[in-house]
C-alpha positions as CSV (number, residue, x, y, z in Angstrom):
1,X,39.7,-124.6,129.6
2,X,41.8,-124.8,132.4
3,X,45.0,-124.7,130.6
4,X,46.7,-121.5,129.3
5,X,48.4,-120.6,126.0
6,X,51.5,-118.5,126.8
7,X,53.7,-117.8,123.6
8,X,55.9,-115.7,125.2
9,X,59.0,-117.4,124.7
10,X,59.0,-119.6,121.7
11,X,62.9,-120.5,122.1
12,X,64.8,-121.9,119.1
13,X,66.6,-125.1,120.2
14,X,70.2,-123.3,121.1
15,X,68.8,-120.6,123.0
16,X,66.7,-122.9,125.4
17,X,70.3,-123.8,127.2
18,X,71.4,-120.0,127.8
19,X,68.0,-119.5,129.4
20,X,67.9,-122.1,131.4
21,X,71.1,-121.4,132.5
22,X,70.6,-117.8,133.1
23,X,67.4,-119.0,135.2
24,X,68.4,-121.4,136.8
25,X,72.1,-119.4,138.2
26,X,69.8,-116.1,138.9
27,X,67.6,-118.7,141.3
28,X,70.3,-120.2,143.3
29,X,72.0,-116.9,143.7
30,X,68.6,-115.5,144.9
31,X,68.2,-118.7,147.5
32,X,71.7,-118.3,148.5
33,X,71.8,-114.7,149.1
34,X,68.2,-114.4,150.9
35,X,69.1,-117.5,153.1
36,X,72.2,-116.8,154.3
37,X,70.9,-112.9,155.4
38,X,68.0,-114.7,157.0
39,X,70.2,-117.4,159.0
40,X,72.4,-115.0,160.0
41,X,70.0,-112.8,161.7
42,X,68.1,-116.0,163.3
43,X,71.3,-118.1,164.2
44,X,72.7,-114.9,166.0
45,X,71.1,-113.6,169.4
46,X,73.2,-110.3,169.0
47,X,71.2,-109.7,165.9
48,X,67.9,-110.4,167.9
49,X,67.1,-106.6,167.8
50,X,64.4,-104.1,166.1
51,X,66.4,-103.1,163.2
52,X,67.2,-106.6,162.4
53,X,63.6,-108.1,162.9
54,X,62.2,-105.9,161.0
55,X,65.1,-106.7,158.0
56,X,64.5,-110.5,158.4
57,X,61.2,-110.6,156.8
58,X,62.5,-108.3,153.6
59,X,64.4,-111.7,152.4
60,X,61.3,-113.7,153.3
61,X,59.4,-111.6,150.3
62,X,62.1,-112.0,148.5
63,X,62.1,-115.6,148.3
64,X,58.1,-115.6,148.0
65,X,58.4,-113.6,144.5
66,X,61.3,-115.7,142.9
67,X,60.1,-118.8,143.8
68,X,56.9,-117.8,142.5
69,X,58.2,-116.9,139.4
70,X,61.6,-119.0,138.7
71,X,60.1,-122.7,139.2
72,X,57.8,-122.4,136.6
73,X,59.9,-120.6,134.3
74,X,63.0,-123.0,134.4
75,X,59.8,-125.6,133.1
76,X,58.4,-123.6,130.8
77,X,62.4,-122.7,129.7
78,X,62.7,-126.4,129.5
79,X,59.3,-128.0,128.3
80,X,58.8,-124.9,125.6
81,X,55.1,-126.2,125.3
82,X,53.4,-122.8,125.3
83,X,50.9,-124.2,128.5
84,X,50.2,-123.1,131.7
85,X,47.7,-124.5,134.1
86,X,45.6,-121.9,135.0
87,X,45.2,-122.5,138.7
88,X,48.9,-122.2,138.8
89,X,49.2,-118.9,137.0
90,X,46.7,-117.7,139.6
91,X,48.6,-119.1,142.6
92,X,52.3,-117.1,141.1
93,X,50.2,-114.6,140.3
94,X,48.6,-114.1,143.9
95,X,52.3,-114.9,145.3
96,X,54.4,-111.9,143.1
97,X,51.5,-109.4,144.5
98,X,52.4,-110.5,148.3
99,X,56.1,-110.2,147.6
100,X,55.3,-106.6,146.0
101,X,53.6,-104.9,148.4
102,X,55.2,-106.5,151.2
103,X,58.7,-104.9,150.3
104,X,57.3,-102.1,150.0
105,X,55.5,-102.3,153.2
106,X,58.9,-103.8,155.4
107,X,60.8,-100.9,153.9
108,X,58.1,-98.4,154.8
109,X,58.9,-99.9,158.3
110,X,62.2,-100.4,158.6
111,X,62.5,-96.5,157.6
112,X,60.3,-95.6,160.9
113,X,62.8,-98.0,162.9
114,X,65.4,-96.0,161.5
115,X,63.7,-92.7,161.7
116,X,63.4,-93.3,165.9
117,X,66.7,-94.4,166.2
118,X,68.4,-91.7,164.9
119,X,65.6,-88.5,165.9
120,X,65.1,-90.0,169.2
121,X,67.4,-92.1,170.3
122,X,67.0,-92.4,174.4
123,X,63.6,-93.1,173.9
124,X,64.2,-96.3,171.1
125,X,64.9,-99.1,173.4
126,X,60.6,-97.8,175.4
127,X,59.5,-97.5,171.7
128,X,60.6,-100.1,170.0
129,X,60.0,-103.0,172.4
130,X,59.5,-106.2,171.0
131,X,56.0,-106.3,171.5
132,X,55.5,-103.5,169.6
133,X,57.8,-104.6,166.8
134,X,55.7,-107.8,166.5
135,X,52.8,-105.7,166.4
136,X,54.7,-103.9,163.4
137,X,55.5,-106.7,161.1
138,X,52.1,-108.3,161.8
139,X,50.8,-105.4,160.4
140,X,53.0,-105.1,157.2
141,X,51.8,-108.9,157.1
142,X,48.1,-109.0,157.4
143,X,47.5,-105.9,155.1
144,X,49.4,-107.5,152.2
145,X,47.7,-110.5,152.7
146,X,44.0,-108.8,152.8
147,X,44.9,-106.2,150.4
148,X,45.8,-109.0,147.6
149,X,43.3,-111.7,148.6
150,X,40.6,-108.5,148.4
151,X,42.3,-107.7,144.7
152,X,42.3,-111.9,143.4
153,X,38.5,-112.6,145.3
154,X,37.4,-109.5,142.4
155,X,39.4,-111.3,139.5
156,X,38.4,-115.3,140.5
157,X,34.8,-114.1,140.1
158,X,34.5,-113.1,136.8
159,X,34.4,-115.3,133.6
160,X,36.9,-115.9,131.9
161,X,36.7,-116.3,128.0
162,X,40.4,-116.0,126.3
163,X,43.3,-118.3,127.1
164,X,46.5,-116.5,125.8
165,X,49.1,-115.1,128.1
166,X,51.5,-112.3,127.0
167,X,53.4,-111.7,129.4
168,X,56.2,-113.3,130.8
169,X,54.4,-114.4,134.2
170,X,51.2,-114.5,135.6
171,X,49.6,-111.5,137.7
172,X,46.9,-109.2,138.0
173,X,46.8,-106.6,135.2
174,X,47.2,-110.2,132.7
175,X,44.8,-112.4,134.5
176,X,42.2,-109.4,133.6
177,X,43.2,-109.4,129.6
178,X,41.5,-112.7,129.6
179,X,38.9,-111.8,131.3
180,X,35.3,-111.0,129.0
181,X,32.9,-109.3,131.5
182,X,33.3,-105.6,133.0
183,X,36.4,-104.9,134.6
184,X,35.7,-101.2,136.0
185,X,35.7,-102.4,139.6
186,X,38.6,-104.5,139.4
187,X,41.0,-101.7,137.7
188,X,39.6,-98.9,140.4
189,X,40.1,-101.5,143.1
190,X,44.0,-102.0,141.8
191,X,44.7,-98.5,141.3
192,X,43.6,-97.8,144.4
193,X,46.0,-100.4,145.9
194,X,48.7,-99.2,144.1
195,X,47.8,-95.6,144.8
196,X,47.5,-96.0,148.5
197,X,50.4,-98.0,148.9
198,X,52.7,-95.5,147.3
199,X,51.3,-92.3,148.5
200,X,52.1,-94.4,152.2
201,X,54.6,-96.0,151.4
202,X,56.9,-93.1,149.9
203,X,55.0,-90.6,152.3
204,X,56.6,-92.7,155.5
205,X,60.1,-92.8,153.7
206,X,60.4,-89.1,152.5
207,X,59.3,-87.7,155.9
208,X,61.6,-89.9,158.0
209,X,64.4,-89.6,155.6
210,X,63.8,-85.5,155.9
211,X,63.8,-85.8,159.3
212,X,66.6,-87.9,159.6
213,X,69.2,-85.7,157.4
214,X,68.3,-82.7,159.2
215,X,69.0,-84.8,162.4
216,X,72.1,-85.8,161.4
217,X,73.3,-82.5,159.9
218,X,72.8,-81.1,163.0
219,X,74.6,-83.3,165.0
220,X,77.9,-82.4,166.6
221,X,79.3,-86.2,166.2
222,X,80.8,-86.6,162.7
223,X,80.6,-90.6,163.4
224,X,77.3,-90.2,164.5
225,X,76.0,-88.4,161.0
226,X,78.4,-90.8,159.0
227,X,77.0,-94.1,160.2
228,X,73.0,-92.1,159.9
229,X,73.7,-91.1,156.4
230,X,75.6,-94.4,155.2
231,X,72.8,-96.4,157.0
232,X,69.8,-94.2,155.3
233,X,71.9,-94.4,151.6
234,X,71.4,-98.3,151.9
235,X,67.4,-98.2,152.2
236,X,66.9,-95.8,149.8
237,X,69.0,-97.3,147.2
238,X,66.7,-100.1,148.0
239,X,63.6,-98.3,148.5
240,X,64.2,-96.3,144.9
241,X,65.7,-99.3,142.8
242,X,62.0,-101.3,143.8
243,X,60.3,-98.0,143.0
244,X,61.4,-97.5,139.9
245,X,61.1,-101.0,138.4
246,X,57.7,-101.4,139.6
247,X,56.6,-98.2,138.7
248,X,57.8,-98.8,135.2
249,X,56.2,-102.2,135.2
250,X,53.1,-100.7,136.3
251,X,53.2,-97.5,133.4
252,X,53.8,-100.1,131.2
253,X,50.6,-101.7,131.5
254,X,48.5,-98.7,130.8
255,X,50.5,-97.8,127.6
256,X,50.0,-99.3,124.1
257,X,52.9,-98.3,122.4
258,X,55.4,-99.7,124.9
259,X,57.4,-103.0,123.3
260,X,56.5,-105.6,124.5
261,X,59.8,-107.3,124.9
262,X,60.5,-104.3,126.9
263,X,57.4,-104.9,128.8
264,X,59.0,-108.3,129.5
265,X,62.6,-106.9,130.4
266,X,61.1,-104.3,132.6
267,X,58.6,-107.3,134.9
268,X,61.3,-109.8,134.9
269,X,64.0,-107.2,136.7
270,X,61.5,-106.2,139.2
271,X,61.5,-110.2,140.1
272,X,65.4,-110.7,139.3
273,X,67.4,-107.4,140.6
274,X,66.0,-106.5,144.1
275,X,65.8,-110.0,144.9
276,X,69.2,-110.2,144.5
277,X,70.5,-106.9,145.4
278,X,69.0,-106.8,149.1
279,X,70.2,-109.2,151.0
280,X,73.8,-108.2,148.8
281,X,73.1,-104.5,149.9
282,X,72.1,-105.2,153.4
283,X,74.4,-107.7,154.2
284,X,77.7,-105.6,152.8
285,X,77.1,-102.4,154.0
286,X,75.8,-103.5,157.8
287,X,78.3,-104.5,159.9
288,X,77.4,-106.6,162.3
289,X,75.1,-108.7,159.1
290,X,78.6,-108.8,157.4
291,X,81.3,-109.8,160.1
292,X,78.7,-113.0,161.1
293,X,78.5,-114.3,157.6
294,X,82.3,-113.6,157.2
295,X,82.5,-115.6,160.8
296,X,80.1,-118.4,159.8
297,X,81.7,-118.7,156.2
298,X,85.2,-118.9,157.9
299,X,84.5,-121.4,160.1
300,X,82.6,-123.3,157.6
301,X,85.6,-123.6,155.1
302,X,88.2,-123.8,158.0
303,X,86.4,-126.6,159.9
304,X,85.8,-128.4,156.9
């Protein structure tokens, strides 16, 4: 059938207003933060540099992954039918793996942009030239996009012969539980995704965060290695929070025993909390983000 069973929630009648409420808030305070970071940095020609460009498309992925995932849970909150269709469990599915492992990616290259700017600063502005910051981001882009259409082209061709969904929302590892034909190549083929990404992604980010403490320790400048190391604090916060939560996700998966309410917890904070927290992070502890917002929000309230 086309349609999916997914008893996942099975609300009583008083708790179906908490949850959409909780849904529903956690949404708009997602759109609201990610927007406002990415206006800033496009209204703003002073903000029209590397560091910045590279940032903008971090909220981008974060609005792919929550509206993947917060749409069709506020319905399913709301209509508490127990069906899915299962071209659109597919399509937020295919969408929550391109807002994965393009936050991992950007952060991967935001911490090279960092990594030049602090280790070799009077050669940044030949480096990092626009061109080759386009050629960066289109990068991050087109390997997510190939990397997951590679990883849903192995799952759409298999038959499918079960119709009952688990988990809270639709993607890879629970497409494949419904799947009744041999999935050896699909679970080498994700692995290997995984595997890859982190061993690159977390290679990049602890070598230039190495290299960029022992620049900084052994700078003279005490404003210099203050600004580094609060700079370098934010992305790893960052860097480690999404880490963590999709590492746990991930373990999850492959262990039986694990509850699976705490299955559910543990993939609904990786779409929830670093959506949230990023543009929060990012746009508090940078400066020049944070005094433009304050500026546009002043104006905004004074004007009107």
């Amino acid at each position: 059938s086309s349609f999916l069973q997914i008893n996942v929630f099975n609300l009583s009648s008083e708790s179906v207003l908490p949850a959409f409420l909780f849904a529903t808030l956690s949404y708009m305070i997602i759109l609201f933060c990610n927007l406002t970071l990415i206006l800033t940095i496009v209204l703003n020609k002073s903000l029209h540099q590397p560091m910045y460009l590279i940032l903008l498309n971090l909220p981008m992925y974060d609005l792919i992954g929550s509206s993947a995932l917060f749409p069709q849970l506020i319905k399913e909150i709301l209509k508490n039918s127990g069906i899915m269709q299962y071209s659109a469990c597919v399509a937020q599915a295919f969408f929550i793996h391109i807002y994965a492992a393009g936050t991992v990616f950007n952060l991967s290259a935001m911490a090279y942009d960092r990594y030049i700017a602090i280790c070799y600063p009077l050669q940044y502005s030949t480096v990092m030239t626009n061109a080759h910051i386009m050629r960066i981001i289109t990068i991050v882009w087109m390997s997510c996009l190939v990397l997951i259409a590679v990883l849903f082209f192995l799952l759409l061709r298999l038959p499918r012969c079960r119709s009952e969904m688990t988990h809270v929302y639709c993607d890879n590892p629970s497409l494949l539980t419904l799947v009744c034909a041999d999935t050896t190549i699909n679970n080498i083929y994700g692995l290997l995704i995984v595997a890859l990404s982190q061993l690159v992604a977390n290679g990049i980010v602890f070598y230039t965060y190495l290299r960029i403490l022992i620049t900084c320790f052994r700078s003279k400048r005490s404003d210099t290695k203050a600004k580094a190391l609060q700079t370098c604090a934010t992305h790893l916060i960052v860097f480690l929070l999404l880490e963590c939560l999709g590492l746990f996700t991930i373990i999850s998966y492959r262990l039986n025993n694990v509850s699976p309410h705490f299955r559910r917890f543990m993939g609904l904070s990786t779409l929830i909390f670093p959506p949230t927290l990023n543009p929060i992070i990012y746009g508090l502890k940078t400066k020049e983000i944070r005094e433009k917002v304050l500026n546009f929000l002043k104006n905004r309230m004074f004007s009107s």
